[in-house]
C-alpha positions, 0 to 999 in steps of 0.5 A: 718602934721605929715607925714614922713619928709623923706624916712623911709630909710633915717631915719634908716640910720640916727638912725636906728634899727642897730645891737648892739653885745657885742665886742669880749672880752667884753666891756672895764672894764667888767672884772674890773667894777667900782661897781655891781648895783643891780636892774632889768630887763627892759623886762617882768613882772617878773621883774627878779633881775639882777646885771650890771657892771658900769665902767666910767659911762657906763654899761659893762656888767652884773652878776647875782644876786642869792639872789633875791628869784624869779629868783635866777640869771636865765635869758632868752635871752633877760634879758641876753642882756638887757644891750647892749640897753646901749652906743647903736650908735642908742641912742638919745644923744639930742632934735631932730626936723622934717625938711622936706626934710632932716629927723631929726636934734639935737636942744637945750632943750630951743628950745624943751621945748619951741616949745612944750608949745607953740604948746600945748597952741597954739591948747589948745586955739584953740580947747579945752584942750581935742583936745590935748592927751597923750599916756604912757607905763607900761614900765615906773616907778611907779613913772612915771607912777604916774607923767604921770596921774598927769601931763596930768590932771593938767599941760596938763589939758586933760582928755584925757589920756592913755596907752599902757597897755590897749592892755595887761592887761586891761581885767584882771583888769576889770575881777578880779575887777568884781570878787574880787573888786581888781586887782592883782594875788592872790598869789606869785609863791611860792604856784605855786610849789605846786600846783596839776593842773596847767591850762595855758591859751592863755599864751606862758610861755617859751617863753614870760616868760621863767624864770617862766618855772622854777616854773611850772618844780618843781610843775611837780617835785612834781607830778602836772598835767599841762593843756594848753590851746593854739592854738598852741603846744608852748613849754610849751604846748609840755611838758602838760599832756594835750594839748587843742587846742582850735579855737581862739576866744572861750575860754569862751565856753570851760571854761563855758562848764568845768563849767557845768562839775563841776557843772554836776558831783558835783565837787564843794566846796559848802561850799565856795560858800554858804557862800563867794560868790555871783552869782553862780545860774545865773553863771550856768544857762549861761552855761546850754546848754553847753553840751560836744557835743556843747563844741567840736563842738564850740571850735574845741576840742576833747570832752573828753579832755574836760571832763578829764580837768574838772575832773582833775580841780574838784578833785584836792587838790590844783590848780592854773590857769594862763592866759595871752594875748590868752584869753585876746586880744579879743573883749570878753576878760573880758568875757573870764577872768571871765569864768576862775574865775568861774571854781577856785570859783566853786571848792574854791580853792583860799584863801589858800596855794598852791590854786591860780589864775592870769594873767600873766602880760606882760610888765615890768612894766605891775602891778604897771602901771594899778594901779596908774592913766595913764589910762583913767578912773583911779586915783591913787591907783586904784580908778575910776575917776568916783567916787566923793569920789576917786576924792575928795581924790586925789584932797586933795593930789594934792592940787586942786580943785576937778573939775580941775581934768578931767573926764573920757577920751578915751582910746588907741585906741578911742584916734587914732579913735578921731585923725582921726575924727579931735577931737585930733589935738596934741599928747604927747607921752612916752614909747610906739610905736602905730604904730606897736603895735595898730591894723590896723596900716595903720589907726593909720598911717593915724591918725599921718598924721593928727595931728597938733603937735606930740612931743615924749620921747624916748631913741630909734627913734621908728617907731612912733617918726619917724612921730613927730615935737620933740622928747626929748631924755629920759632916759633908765631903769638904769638911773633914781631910781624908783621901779616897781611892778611885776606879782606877785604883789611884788614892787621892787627897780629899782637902777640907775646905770649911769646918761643918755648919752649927753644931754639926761634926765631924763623922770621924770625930762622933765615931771618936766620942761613942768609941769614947763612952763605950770605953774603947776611946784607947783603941781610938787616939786620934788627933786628926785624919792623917793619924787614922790613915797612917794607922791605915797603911800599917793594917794594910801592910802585906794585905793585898790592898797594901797601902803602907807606902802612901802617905798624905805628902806623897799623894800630894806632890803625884796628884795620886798614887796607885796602890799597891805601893808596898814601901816608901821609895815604891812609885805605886802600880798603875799596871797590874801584873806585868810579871805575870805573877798573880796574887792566887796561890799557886801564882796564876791566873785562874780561868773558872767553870760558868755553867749558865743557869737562868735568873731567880726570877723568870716571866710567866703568864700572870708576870709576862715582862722583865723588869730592869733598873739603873741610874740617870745622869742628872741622879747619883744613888739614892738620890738624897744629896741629887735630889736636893740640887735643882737643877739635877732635879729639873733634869730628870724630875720624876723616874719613868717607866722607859718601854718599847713602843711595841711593848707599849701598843700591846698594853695599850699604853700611851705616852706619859700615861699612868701605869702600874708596875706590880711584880710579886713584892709591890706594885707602883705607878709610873708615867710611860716613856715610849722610847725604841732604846730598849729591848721589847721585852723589857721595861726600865726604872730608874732607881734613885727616888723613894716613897710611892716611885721607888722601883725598889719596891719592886725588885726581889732581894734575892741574892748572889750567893757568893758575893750577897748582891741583891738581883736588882737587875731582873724581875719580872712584872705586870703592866696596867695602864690606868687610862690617866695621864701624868700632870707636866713633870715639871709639877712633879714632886717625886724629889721629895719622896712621898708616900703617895703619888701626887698627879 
């Protein structure tokens, strides 16, 4: 049973959370480092260039690399100390084990390795191959994420396997695939400059994403109207030509009612339409009834901000809409992202310079990771498992059997519900943290308590690992070669800089050696990252994600190459489909019906407030790599709970008073931020902490029913002030994830 062997206190003493802070002068040899790394930030989908000092192995700082063409040296605060994850007292320097009554000790690898195979054998036999599962993130690699997908099917030999881009970009993919029959961002950030009407929806650019910030000041520059769709007046919002607040969990209503403006006032390209897509009559007839009365009373907006947004959007020139999270983090979330592609298909603007459309990836790795096989119902170059003739392809490449492939499995969150049913009995995981960042935390708590065997790859002791039997000691994002792709579609090279610390490894090379002894180690003959990724490109090749033209030389000499690039001599596409043939199978573009339905949960008398959820700047997911660097952490040192000062006189709440938050799965306490950014109606929880401030003991795990994205998004809840006040935040020792507050 996977309970915690001891207190959590007694863990974090052991391995922390602890505060990481550059030395007064800098670390030794920053001023005289052995070499400049050129490579890329391990945080955000930008994937911004960055050059780190190494001096003896270690990392001693960093320098901007100004040639890179995206960011062009900026940084954001957490790429600023990205390194200090490096020579962190926190870092697992070897295999640790569970042992009760004491917490966690070092083992060898023999010992590691083998108690690992023998559990994963042991269950197997007993239960069936698909009692034991793995969860991965799209932090990793290509290359890892490529690796993951292929080992849990040939040497884990489960179809159960997924990842934690599941609670990010899923609803995209599944959106853009049903629109375009291809899942990227039709264009590089370069034709966003130039752009005319910028829509931003449910994304906190300036926040999540603050060196993008720099793309959408020089389209302002050049004259562009700035739309932002958000709950809250985020920073980005505050600079908007126009603010539309909407209530969480009605996005689809208020772009289906811009549709039925443009359709209503004849801003349309009908040219585009006739003759390059597909679905538009049955598109409109959804969105009939969508009159600005309807549009203001459902969504909670001013009408007239809602006429003038579509009319700015239909007689504009040029256009791009971007989205995020907001609009993708609800049981509707593919719904929501198709009814942003109905307005950029109404007007066509798309296909041609300055006109663009996309999601704003959120996770380092958050492109490159959906698109090459550790998701549940994905092969590699993102072809569906369900198709006989994807299987058969990768089957070739592989070198199996096209039945010793498995079929389609449970995704993230029906993984933890399979645990709780005793259908999964053991658990691999990499890169990913589920018990603060899934919804319902204190279910998936459950969910870890019932398993037979759980073992973890990690460089941190996260607030998951602190349940496993074995953690093996990973590696950090500078230590192992690789190339990641970023939000903009564009593939990277990730540089090794140093070698992992003590008897850490290498990920790829754990994965290897368990591949090894599971007796699959002939589908796994890699010498070095390069050789898993040109076996990458061939499984991509003809996939939709076709990365067969890339290679590590080419990358380097273009500082990037945007896929899809079919062949060699292919210069890449950063311009999606300026032929206007799309990637569906009849060749268009398909416009898609959104009848508006209502979120899974909606506010009562006894639950009367909407609660929504999101991220800081200073913060990145779960917090296990930020919340160790001290400066981030002192930036924003504890989650608040942001609310309405109209709100807050209702309840009778003061500033930086206690409040209990409690909906129908938990309940939590949070000092009070009383802030006029937010809607009156709802409240605000940052998510990246765990223990008793997780908002994700909150949050309800039902999903999107297409792409199997929880509904972080909106819930709804109770407010109690509890009449006492937090201590300083300065005090605060949220980082560290306790299991009770601490005032």
């Amino acid at each position: 049973m996977a309970k915690l062997p001891v207190s959590a206190e007694k863990i974090i003493k052991q391995y922390g959370p602890k505060k990481n802070y550059t030395p007064l002068g800098g670390f030794e040899g920053s001023n005289e480092p052995d070499r400049l790394v050129k490579t890329h930030c391990c945080f955000c989908g930008m994937q911004c260039g960055i050059q780190l000092k190494v001096k003896d192995n270690q990392i001693a700082g960093f320098e901007p690399w100004m040639e890179f063409p995206f960011n062009e040296g900026r940084l954001c605060p957490k790429g600023v100390q990205r390194y200090l994850q490096n020579n962190h007292p926190d870092r697992i320097l070897s295999p640790l084990q569970r042992v009760e009554g004491k917490g966690f000790e070092p083992i060898d690898w023999e010992s590691a390795m083998g108690r690992t195979v023998n559990e994963i054998k042991r269950i197997q036999s007993t239960y069936g191959n698909d009692a034991f599962a793995m969860l991965s993130g799209v932090s990793l690699t290509n290359e890892k994420s490529y690796m993951v997908g292929k080992f849990a099917r040939l040497a884990l030999k489960t179809k159960n396997l997924d990842y934690n881009g599941r609670l990010c970009m899923v609803s995209a993919g599944a959106g853009n695939k049903k629109a375009f029959g291809l899942d990227r961002i039709s264009n590089s950030w370069a034709d966003l400059k130039h752009a005319k009407v910028i829509i931003i929806a449910g994304t906190n650019i300036s926040e999540c994403f603050p060196t993008l910030t720099h793309y959408i000041w020089e389209a302002r520059d050049n004259g562009a109207k700035l739309i932002v769709v958000d709950p809250r007046v985020t920073p980005i919002a505050r600079t908007a030509d126009l603010h539309l607040p909407v209530k969480p969990g009605r996005d689809s209503a208020l772009f289906g009612a811009i549709l039925k403006q443009l359709v209503d006032n004849d801003w349309l390209d009908h040219d585009f339409i006739d003759n390059h897509t597909s679905g538009f009559e049955e598109a409109i007839d959804a969105v009939k009834e969508y009159d600005l009365d309807w549009a203001e009373a459902t969504t909670g907006i001013d009408k007239e901000k809602i006429r003038l947004a579509a009319e700015w959007w239909g007689k504009a020139d040029t256009s791009f809409l971007l989205h995020a999270r907001g609009i993708e983090h609800h049981t509707k979330g593919v719904d929501n992202v198709v009814s942003c592609i109905n307005i950029v298909l109404a007007t066509g603007r798309i296909g041609k310079p300055y006109c663009g459309y996309g999601t704003i990836t959120g996770q380092g790795n958050g492109q490159g990771g959906r698109e090459h096989g550790h998701k549940c119902d994905q092969l590699p170059g993102n072809r569906d498992i369900t198709n006989p003739e994807h299987r058969k392809y990768i089957a070739e490449v592989w070198g199996v059997e096209e039945k010793e492939i498995p079929g389609k499995g449970l995704s993230a969150y029906e993984i933890i519900e399979a645990i709780h049913r005793g259908e999964i009995k053991g658990l691999i995981s990499i890169c990913f943290n589920p018990l603060v960042s899934l919804p319902n935390n204190n279910f998936v708590r459950e969910a870890l308590e019932k398993l037979e065997y759980y073992m973890c790859i990690d460089f941190f002791l996260n607030e998951t690992a602190r349940h496993a039997d074995v953690i093996m000691a990973g590696s950090l994002h500078e230590e192992e070669d690789g190339t990641v792709t970023t939000a903009e579609g564009r593939v990277v090279k990730i540089n090794q800089a140093i070698t992992p610390p003590g008897q850490a490894r290498k990920d790829s090379d754990i994965l290897i050696e368990l591949a090894q002894r599971l007796g699959a180690g002939d589908k796994f003959n890699y010498s070095k990252a390069e050789d898993i990724f040109n076996e990458l490109r061939v499984a991509s090749k003809g996939g939709t994600a076709d990365y067969y033209g890339i290679t590590y030389k080419k990358i380097e000499e273009n500082m990037g190459i945007f896929w899809p690039c079919p062949s060699e001599d292919h210069p890449g596409t950063p311009r999606l489909w300026e032929d206007k043939k799309f990637k569906t199978p009849d060749g268009k573009a398909h416009f898609n019906a959104v009848p508006y339905r209502e979120p899974s949960e909606v506010t009562d008398k006894e639950f009367p407030v909407t609660l929504t959820t999101g991220r800081v700047v200073s913060q990145y997911l779960s917090g296990t790599q930020t919340r160790r660097i001290g400066k981030l952490v002192d930036q924003y040192p504890e989650p608040l709970l942001e609310i309405h000062p109209s709100l807050a006189q209702q309840f009778g709440i003061k500033e930086r008073e206690l409040v209990r938050v409690s909906t129908r799965r938990g309940e939590a306490v949070f000092p009070a931020q009383i802030v006029e950014t937010i809607r009156p109606d709802t409240v605000f929880i940052p998510y990246h902490w765990g223990g008793s401030q997780s908002a994700n003991q909150l949050t309800i795990g039902t999903l999107d029913p297409v792409s199997k994205i929880p509904e972080f998004k909106v819930c709804a809840c109770k407010l109690e002030p509890l009449k006492k006040w937090a201590a300083p935040a300065t005090d605060s020792l949220a980082f560290q994830s306790h299991e009770t507050l601490k005032p």
